[in-house]
C-alpha positions as CSV (number, residue, x, y, z in Angstrom):
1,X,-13.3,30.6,-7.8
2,X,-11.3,29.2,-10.3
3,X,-12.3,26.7,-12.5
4,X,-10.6,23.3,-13.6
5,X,-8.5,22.1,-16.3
6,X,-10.4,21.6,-20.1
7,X,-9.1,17.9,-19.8
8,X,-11.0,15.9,-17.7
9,X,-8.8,13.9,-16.8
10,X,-5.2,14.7,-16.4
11,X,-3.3,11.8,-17.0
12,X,-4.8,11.8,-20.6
13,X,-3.5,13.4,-23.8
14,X,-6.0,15.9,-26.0
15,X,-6.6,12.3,-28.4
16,X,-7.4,10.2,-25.2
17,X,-3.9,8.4,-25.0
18,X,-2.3,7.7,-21.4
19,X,-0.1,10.6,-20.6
20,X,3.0,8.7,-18.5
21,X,3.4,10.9,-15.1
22,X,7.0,11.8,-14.1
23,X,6.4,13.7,-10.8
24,X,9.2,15.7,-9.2
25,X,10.2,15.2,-5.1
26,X,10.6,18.1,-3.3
27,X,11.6,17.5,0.1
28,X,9.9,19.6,2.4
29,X,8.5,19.7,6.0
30,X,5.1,18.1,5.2
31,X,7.0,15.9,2.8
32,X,9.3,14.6,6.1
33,X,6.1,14.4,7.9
34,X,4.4,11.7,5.4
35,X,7.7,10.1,5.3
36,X,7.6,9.5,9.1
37,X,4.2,8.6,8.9
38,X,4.5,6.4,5.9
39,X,7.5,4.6,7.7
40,X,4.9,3.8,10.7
41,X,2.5,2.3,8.5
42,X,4.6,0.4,6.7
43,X,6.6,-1.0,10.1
44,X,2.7,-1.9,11.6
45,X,1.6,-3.7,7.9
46,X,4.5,-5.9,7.9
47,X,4.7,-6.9,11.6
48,X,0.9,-6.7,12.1
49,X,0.5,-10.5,11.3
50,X,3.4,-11.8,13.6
51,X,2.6,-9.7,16.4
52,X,0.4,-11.1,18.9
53,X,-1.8,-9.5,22.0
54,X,-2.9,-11.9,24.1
55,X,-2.0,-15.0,22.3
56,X,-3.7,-14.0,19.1
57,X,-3.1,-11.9,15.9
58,X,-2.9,-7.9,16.0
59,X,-5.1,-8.7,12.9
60,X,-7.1,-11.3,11.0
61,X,-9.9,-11.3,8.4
62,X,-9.7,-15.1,7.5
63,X,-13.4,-14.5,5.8
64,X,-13.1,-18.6,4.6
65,X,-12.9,-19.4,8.0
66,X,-15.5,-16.7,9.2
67,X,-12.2,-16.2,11.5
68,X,-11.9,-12.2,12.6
69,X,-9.3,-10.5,15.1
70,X,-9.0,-6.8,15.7
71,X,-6.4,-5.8,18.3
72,X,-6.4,-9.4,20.0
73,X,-10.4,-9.6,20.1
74,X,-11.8,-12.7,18.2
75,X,-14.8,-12.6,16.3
76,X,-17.3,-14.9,14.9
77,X,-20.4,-14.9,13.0
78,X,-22.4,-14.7,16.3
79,X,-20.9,-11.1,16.7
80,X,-22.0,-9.7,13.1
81,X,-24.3,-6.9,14.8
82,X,-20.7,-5.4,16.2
83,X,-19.4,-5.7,11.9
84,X,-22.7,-4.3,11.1
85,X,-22.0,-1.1,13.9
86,X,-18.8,-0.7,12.6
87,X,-19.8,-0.5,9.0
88,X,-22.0,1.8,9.6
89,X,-20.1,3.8,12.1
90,X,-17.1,3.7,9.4
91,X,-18.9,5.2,7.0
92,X,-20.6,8.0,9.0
93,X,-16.9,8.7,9.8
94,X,-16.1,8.8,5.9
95,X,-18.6,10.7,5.1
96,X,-18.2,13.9,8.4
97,X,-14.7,13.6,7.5
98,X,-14.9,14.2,4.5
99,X,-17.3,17.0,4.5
100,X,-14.7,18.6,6.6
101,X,-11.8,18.0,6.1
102,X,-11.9,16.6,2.4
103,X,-9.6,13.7,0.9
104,X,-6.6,14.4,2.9
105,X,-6.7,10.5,4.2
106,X,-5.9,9.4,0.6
107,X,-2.2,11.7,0.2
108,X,-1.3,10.6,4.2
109,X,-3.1,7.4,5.1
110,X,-4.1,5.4,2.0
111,X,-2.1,2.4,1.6
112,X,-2.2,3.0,-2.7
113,X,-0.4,5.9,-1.7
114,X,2.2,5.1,0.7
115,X,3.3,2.1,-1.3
116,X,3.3,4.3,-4.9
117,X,5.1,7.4,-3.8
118,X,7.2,6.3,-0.3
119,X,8.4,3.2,-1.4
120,X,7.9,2.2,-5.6
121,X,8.4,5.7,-6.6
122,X,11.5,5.8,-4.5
123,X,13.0,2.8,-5.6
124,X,12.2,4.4,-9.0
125,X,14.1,7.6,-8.9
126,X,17.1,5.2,-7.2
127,X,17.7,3.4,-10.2
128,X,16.6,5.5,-12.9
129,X,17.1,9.1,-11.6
130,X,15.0,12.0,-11.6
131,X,12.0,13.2,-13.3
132,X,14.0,14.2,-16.0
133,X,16.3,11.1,-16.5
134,X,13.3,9.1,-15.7
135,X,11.3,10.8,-19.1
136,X,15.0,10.9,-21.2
137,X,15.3,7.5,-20.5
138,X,11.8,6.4,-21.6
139,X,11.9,8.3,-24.3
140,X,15.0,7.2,-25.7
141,X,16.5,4.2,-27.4
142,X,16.8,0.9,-26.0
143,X,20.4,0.8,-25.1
144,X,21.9,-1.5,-22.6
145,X,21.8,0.9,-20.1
146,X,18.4,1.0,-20.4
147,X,18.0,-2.8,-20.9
148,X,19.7,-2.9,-17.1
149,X,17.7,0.2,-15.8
150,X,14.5,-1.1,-16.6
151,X,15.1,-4.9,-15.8
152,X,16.6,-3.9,-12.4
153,X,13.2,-1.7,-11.1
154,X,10.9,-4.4,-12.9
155,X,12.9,-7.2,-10.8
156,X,12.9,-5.3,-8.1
157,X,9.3,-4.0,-7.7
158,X,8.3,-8.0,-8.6
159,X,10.2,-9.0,-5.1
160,X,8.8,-6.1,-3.7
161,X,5.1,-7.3,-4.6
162,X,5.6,-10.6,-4.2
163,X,6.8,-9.3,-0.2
164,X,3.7,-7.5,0.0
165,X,1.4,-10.4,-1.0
166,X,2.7,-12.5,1.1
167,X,1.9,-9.9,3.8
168,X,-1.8,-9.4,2.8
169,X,-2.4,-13.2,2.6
170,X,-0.9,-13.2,6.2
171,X,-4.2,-10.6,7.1
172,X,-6.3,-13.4,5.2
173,X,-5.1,-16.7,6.8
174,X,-3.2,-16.2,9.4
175,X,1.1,-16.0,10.0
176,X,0.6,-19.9,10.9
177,X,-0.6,-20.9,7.9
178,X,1.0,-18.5,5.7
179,X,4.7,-20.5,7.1
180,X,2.9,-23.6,6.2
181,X,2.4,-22.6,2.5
182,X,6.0,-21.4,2.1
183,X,7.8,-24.3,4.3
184,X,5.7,-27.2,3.2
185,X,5.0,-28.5,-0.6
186,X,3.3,-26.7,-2.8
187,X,1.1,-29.6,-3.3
188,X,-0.1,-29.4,-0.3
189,X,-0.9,-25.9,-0.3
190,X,-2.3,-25.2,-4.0
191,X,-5.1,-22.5,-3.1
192,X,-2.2,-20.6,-1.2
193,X,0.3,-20.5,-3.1
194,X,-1.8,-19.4,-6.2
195,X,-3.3,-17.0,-4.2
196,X,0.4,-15.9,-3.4
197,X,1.0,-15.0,-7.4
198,X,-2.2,-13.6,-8.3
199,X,-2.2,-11.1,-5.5
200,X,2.2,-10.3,-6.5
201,X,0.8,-9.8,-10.3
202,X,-2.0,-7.7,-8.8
203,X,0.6,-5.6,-6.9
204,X,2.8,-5.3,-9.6
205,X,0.6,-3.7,-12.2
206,X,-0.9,-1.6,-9.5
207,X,2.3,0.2,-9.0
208,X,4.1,-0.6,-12.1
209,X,1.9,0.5,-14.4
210,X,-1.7,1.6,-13.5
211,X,0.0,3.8,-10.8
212,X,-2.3,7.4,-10.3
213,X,-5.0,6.1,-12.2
214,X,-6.1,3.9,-9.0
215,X,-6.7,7.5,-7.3
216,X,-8.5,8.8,-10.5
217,X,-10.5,6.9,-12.1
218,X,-10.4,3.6,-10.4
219,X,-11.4,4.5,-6.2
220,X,-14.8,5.7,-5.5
221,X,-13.3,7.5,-2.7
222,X,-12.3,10.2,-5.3
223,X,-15.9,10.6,-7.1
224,X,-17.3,10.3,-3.7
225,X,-15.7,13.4,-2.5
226,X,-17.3,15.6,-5.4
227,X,-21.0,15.2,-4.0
228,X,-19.9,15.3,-0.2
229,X,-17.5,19.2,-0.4
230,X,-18.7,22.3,-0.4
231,X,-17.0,25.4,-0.2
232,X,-16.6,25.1,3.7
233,X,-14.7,22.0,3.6
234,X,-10.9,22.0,4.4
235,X,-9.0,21.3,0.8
236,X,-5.7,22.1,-0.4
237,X,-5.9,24.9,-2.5
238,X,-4.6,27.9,-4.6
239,X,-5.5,31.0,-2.7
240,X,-5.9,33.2,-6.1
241,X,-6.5,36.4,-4.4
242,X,-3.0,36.6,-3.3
243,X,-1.9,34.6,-6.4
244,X,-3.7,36.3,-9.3
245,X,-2.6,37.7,-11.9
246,X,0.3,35.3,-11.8
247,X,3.6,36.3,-14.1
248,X,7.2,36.1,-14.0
249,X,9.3,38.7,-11.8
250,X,11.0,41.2,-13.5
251,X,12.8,44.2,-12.6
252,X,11.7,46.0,-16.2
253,X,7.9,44.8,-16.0
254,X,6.1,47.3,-13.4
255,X,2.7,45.5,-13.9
256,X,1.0,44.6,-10.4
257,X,1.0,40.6,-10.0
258,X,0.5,38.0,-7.1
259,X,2.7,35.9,-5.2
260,X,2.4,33.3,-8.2
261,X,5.3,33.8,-10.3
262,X,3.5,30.9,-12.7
263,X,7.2,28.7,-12.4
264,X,4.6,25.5,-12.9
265,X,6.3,24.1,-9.8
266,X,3.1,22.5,-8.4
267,X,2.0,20.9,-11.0
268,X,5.5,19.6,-11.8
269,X,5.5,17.8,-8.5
270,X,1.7,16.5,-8.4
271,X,1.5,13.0,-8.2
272,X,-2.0,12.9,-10.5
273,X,-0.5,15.5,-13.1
274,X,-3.2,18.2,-11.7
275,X,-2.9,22.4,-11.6
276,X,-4.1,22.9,-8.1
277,X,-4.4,26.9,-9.6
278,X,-7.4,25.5,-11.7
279,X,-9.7,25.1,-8.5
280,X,-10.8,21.9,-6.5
281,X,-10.6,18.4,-8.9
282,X,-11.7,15.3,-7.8
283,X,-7.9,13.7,-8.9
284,X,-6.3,16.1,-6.3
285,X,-5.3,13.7,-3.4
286,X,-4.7,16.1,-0.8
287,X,-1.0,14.8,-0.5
288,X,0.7,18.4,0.2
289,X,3.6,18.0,-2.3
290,X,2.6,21.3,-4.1
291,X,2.2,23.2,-0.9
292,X,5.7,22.1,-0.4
293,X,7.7,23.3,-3.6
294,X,5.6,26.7,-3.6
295,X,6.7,27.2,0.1
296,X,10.1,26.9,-1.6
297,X,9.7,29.1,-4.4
298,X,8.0,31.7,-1.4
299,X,11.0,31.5,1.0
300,X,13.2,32.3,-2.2
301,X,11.3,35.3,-3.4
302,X,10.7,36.6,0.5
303,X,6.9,36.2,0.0
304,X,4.4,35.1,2.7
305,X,4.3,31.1,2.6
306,X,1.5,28.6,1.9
307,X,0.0,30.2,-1.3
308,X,-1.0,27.0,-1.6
309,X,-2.3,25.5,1.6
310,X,-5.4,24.6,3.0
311,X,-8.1,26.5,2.8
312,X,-11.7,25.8,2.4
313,X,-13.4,28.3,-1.0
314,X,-15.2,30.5,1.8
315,X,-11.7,31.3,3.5
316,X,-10.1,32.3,0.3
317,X,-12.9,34.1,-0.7
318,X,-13.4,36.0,2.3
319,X,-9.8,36.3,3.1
320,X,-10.1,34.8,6.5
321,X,-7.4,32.9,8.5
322,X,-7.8,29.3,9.2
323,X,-9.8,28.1,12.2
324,X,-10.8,25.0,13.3
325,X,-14.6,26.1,13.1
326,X,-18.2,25.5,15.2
327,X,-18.3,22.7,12.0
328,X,-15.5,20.9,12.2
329,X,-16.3,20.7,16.4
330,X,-19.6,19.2,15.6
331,X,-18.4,17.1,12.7
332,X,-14.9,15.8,15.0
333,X,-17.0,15.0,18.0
334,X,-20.0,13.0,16.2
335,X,-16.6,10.9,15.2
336,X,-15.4,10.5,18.3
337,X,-19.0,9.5,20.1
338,X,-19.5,7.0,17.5
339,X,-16.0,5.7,18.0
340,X,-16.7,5.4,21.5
341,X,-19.7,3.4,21.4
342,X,-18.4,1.2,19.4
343,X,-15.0,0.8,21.2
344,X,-17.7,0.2,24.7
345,X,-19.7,-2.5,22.6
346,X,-16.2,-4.2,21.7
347,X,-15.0,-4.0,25.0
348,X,-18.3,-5.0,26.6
349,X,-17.9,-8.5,24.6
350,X,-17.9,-11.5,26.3
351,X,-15.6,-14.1,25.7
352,X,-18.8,-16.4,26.5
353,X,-22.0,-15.7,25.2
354,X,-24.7,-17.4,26.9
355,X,-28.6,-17.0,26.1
356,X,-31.3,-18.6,28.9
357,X,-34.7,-19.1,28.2
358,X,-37.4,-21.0,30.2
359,X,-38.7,-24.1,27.5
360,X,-41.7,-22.3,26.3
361,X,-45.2,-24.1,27.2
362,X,-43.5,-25.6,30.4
363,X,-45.2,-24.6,33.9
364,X,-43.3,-25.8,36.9
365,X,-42.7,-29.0,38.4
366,X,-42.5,-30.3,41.7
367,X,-39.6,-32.5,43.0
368,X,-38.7,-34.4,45.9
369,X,-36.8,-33.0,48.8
370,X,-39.4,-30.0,48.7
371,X,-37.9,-28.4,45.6
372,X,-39.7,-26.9,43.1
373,X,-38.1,-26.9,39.3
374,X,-38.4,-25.1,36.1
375,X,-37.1,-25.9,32.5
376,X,-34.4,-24.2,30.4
377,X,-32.6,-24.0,27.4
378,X,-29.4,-22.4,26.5
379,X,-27.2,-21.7,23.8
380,X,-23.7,-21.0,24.9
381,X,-21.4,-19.8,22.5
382,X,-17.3,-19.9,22.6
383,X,-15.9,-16.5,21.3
384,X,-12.2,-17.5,22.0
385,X,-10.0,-19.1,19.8
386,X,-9.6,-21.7,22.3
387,X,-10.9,-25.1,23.7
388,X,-12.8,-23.7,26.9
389,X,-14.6,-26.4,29.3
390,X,-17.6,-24.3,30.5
391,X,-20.0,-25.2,33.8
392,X,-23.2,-23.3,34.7
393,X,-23.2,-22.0,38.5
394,X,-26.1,-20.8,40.5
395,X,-25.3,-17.2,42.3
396,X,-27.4,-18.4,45.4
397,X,-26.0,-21.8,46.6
398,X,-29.9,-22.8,47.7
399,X,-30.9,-23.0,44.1
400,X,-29.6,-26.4,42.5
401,X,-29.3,-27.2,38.7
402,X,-29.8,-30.3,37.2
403,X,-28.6,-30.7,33.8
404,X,-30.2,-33.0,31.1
405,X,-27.8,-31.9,28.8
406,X,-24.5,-30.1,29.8
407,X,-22.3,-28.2,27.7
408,X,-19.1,-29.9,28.4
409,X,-16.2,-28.6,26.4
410,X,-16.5,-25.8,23.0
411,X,-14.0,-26.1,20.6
412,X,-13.3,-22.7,19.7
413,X,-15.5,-20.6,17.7
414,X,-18.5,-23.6,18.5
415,X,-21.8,-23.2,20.0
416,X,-23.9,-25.8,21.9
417,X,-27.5,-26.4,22.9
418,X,-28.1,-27.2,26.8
419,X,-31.2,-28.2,28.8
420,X,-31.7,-27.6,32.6
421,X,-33.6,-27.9,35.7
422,X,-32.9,-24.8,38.1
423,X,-34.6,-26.2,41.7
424,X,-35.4,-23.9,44.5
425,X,-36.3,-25.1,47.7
426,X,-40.0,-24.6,48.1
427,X,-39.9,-22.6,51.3
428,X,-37.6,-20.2,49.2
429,X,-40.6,-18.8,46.9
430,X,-42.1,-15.9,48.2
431,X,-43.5,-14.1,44.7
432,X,-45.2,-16.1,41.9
433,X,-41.5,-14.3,39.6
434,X,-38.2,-15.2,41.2
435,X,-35.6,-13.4,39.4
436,X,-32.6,-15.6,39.6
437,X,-28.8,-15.4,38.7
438,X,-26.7,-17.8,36.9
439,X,-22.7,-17.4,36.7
440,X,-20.9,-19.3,33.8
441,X,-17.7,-20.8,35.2
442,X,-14.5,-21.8,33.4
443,X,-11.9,-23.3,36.0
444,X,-13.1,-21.3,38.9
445,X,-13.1,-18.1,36.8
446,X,-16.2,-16.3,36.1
447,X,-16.5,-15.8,32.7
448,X,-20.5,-14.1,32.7
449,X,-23.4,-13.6,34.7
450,X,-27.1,-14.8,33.1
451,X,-30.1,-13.2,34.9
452,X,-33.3,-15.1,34.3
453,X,-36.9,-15.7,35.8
454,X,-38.2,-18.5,37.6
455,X,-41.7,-18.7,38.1
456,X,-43.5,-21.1,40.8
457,X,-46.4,-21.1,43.6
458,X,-45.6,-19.4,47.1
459,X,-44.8,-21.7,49.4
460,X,-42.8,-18.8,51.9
461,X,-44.0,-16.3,54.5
């Protein structure tokens, strides 16, 4: 295998001063796939706030309200255990996707990417050209030409920002309040609206000038991915035995070379300034431009395609074609079971949650009309995000409750304290444990069932 680059880090001259990336497009099939993909995303992050399933947000992390919707599901604080399962579910998934199929979901599904190269980057090469304007331009003297150039993108990617802030805030408080901050006065909306700039400077010097180093140095996805690989895991790489020795075609030279005619395409077009020839590196983002110029430079000089592709070390090595391997099975489906719990546990929710317990220390009691009662408390908690006025039903219509304290109507998000006599009718008790069932009602619609125990003496047959 080869090994990487001398510099450690890419983007870095030999005296440790930032190297300034000018990556080349080349517009090929997996290049039109991100596109698509990227045009998704980007469609879903800015319509996600307004869009609404079943009266509430697509999606909501208001963490100063402890305020959280996924896919029209509110949740509260009372539901941490299902934040806590999906933490940890998230990052089993990070970690058996990674060891499979490496850091492919930074070049097609990370938001740092999809905003840098499929909408910043474009804008870029709009107004300033090419790579090799883009470096001439930089390089040269400030003319008015490049007064207006640079002014232009810089005005531009501010807007741009500032769009995408408001946008993220919209995740944080909500669409409803994120109107109110820009219709209403400032002075009534001082937190948000300063929250507004910070997060449009934040933005701006992301993608204006911190750019790849977020992928390599900055996100501990990309260090993280070192200690999880091996040489079984699915990377895009250089498959130096058809590559190597690399050289220049030429009719005079009768040496025997690889496919690699060393044109320095691939690097040219990598968005972290990496040779993908030098072996697996940590900056390489799995974003498939090189694959797409070398298939290019293959088509032209009628050479099998993907040189560059992906390949796990062990399939280069042992010159094997791709297959989707006993590994990757096991790996995909551990995803997909714990994906499935934890879809079941979200869709298991109640919208009520309701906790019975007999008042500890309590034995029965005997009441008039040849009842006998026991004594419970309940806390009943509203998940919705609205008002709901809740009543507590009996399953059997025999059994009677009495409420010392009733819950009345939740505000939403709220939880209340109730206490209760169940009464059975005396004749009713045939075992010293009744198990009994109590429906919670919310305008004649049954919202959850409560199965407790009753105990008493036997009075029946």
């Amino acid at each position: 295998m080869l090994t990487a680059d001398i510099n450690p880090q890419p983007n870095t001259t030999t005296d440790g001063k930032r190297r300034w990336l000018y990556p080349v497009v080349r517009k090929g099939k997996l290049y039109a796939y991100r596109s698509w993909l990227s045009y998704a995303y980007l469609a879903l992050f800015f319509a996600g706030p307004f869009i609404r399933v079943g009266g509430e947000p697509l999606l909501l992390f208001n963490v100063m309200d402890r305020h959280f919707v996924l896919l029209g599901q509110v949740f509260w604080p009372q539901d941490f255990f299902i934040f806590v399962l999906a933490m940890l579910a998230g990052i089993v998934c990070i970690v058996l996707f990674t060891i499979a199929f490496g850091r492919i979901f930074c070049g097609w599904m990370c938001p740092q990417t999809i905003f840098m190269e499929m909408v910043f980057r474009k804008i870029e090469i709009w107004i300033e050209g090419d790579a090799k304007k883009r470096r001439k331009l930089d390089e040269g003297p400030w003319t008015s030409e490049k007064i207006i150039k640079k002014t232009t993108k810089h005005v531009v990617f501010i807007l741009l920002s500032f769009l995408i802030a408001n946008t993220f805030l919209a995740y944080i408080t909500g669409s409803e309040n994120l109107i109110k901050i820009i219709t209403e006065p400032v002075k009534l909306h001082w937190s948000g609206f300063i929250s507004i700039w910070i997060f449009t400077l934040a933005f701006y010097i992301v993608y204006s000038q911190v750019r790849e180093i977020v992928c390599t140095v900055i996100c501990p996805y990309g260090r993280l991915q070192g200690v999880l690989t091996d040489k079984d895991t699915l990377n895009i790489a250089y498959n130096y035995q058809r590559g190597e020795p690399r050289g220049k075609l030429s009719k005079k030279d009768d040496t025997v070379k690889g496919d690699c005619v060393d044109c320095g395409l691939c690097v040219d077009v990598c968005p972290t300034g990496i040779d993908i020839r030098n072996g697996s590196q940590l900056e390489c983002i799995n974003c498939t431009a090189c694959i797409d110029a070398c298939n290019q430079v293959m088509e032209k000089i009628h050479r099998e395609l993907n040189l560059i592709g992906f390949y796990s070390e062990n399939v280069i090595k042992e010159n094997k074609k791709l297959s989707f391997n006993t590994r990757m099975k096991a790996y995909s489906a551990v995803i997909v079971v714990l994906l499935g719990v934890l879809s079941w546990f979200v869709l298991q929710r109640s919208d009520i949650d309701v906790t019975v317990l007999r008042s500890a220390g309590t034995l029965y009691q005997e009441q008039p009309g040849g009842y006998v009662s026991n004594l419970y408390n309940a806390d009943v908690i509203n998940k919705t995000n609205k008002r709901q006025r809740i009543n507590l039903v009996p399953a059997d219509p025999d059994v009677k409750i009495k409420f010392i304290q009733a819950p009345g109507v939740l505000d939403k998000g709220a939880s209340v304290k109730i206490m209760f006599f169940v009464m059975i009718p005396a004749k009713g008790i045939h075992n010293p444990k009744t198990d009994i069932q109590l429906n919670i009602i919310q305008q004649n619609k049954m919202l959850a069932t409560v199965n407790t125990t009753f105990i008493g003496p036997v009075y029946g047959d």
